[in-house]
C-alpha positions in Angstrom: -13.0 -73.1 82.2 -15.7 -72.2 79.5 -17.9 -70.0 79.8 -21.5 -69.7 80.0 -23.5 -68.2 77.9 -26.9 -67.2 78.9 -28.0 -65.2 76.5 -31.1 -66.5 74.4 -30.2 -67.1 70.9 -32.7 -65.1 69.3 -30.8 -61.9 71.1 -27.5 -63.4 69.9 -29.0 -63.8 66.0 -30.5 -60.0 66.4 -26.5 -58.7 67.7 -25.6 -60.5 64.9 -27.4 -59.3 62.2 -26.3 -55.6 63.7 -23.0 -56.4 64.1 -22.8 -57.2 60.3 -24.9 -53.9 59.5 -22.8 -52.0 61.2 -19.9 -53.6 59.9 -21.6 -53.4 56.3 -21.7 -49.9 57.1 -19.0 -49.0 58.3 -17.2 -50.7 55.5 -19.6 -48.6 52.9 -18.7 -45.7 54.2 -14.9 -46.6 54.2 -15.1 -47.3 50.6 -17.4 -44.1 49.7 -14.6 -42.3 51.7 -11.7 -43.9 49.8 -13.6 -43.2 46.2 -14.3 -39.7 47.7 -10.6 -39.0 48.2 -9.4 -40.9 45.3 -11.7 -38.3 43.2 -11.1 -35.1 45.4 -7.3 -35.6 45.0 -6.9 -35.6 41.6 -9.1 -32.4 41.0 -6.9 -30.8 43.7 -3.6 -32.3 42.0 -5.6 -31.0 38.7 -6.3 -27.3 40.0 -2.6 -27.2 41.6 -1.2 -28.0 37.8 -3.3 -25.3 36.5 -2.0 -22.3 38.6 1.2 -23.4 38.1 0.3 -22.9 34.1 -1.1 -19.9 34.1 2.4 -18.4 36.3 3.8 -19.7 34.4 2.2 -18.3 30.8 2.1 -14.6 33.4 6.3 -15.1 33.6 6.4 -16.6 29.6 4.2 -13.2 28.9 6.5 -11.1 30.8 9.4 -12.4 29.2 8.2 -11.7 26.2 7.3 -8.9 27.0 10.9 -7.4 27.8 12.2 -9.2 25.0 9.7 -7.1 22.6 11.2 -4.0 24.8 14.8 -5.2 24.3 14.7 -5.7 20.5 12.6 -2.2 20.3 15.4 -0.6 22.4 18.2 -2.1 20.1 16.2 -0.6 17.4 16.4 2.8 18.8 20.2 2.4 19.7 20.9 1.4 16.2 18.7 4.1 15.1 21.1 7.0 17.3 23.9 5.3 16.3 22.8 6.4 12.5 22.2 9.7 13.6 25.1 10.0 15.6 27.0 9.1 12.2 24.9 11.4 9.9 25.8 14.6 12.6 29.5 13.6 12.3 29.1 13.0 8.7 27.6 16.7 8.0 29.9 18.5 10.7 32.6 16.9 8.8 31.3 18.3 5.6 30.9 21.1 7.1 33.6 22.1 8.3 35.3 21.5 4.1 32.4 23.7 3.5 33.6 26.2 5.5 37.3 25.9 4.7 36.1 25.8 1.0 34.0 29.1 1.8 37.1 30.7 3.4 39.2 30.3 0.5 36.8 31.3 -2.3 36.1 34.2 -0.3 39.7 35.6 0.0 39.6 35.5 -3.8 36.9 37.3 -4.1 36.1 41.2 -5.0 33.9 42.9 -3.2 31.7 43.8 -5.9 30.7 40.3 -6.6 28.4 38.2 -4.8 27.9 34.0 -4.8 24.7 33.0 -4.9 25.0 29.2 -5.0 28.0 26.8 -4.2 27.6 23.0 -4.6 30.4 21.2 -3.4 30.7 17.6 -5.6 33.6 14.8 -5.3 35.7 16.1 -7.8 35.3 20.1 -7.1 33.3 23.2 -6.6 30.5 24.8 -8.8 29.4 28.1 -7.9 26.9 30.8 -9.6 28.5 34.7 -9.0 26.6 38.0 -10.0 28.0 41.3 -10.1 27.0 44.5 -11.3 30.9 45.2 -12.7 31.7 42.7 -15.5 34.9 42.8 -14.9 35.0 42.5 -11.0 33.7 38.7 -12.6 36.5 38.1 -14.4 39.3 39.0 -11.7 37.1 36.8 -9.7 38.3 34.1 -12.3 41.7 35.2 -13.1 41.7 35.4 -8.7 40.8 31.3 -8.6 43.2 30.6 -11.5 46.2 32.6 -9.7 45.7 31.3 -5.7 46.8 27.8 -7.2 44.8 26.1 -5.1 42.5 24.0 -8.0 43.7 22.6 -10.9 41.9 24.1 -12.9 39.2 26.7 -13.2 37.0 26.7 -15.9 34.2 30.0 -16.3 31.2 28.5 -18.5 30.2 32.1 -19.7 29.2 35.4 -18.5 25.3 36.3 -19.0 23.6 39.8 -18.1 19.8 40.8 -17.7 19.8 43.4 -20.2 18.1 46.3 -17.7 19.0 49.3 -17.4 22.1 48.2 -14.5 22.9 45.3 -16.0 23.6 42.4 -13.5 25.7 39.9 -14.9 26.1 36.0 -14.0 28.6 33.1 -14.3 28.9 29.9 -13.6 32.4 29.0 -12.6 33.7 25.4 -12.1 36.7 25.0 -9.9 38.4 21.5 -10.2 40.4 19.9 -7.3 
């Protein structure tokens, strides 16, 4: 069976014509809605990228950071490592200065006194003063005898002139 409708058509033009603005509306705000959120989720997608740049330019910073500390601290180990060389270097030295003291100074008089030794490659130079010119030259003829340089070379014997004369010599001792 059909139905019947009673309704006057005027009413049925006027639901319509609100049917289709409400439909027209509805369908506006569907599309300012989609626009909306094809807009908003960019700038979130956007804002999301960005904080993930700046952590990571923080952990690129920090990396850098102990990298900067890591080749300063290599520097410093290198720089111990020199000094650890240079303090076995001069206890090295040292201890020849001290063996080369020990024999000098069995050969030497009591009268006479050294007032510089420089230790080279190839021997020892050493400046002696006395008051007794001849405690010099057994100093001398001492290094010649003890046989431990080859050679022993005295470069001259010079005095002050005063009253007590204080003599010097240079004396060259050759390994």
């Amino acid at each position: 069976m059909r139905e019947l409708n009673l309704l006057p058509i005027e009413i049925k033009d006027v639901h319509k014509k609100r049917r289709s603005t409400i439909l027209g509306a509805v369908s506006f705000l569907g599309i300012v809605a989609v626009i909306a959120i094809a807009m908003i989720i960019p700038k979130i997608v956007i804002l999301a990228l960005e904080s993930k740049e700046n952590d990571l330019k923080q952990q690129v910073t920090l990396k850098q950071y102990i990298t900067d500390e890591n080749i300063k601290f290599k520097t410093k180990i290198n720089d111990f490592k020199g000094y650890f060389s240079l303090i076995d270097s001069i206890r090295a030295n040292d201890e020849k200065v001290t063996f080369k003291l020990k024999e000098i100074s069995e050969q030497l008089p009591p009268e006479v006194t050294i007032n510089s030794l420089n230790l080279k490659n190839d021997g020892i130079v050493l400046v002696a003063t006395s008051k007794n010119y001849t405690a010099i030259c057994n100093f001398t003829a001492n290094l010649q005898l003890c046989k431990k340089y080859k050679k022993v070379y005295l470069a001259g014997i010079t005095s002050d002139n005063g009253a007590a004369p204080i003599y010097t010599c240079t004396i060259t001792l050759v390994k």
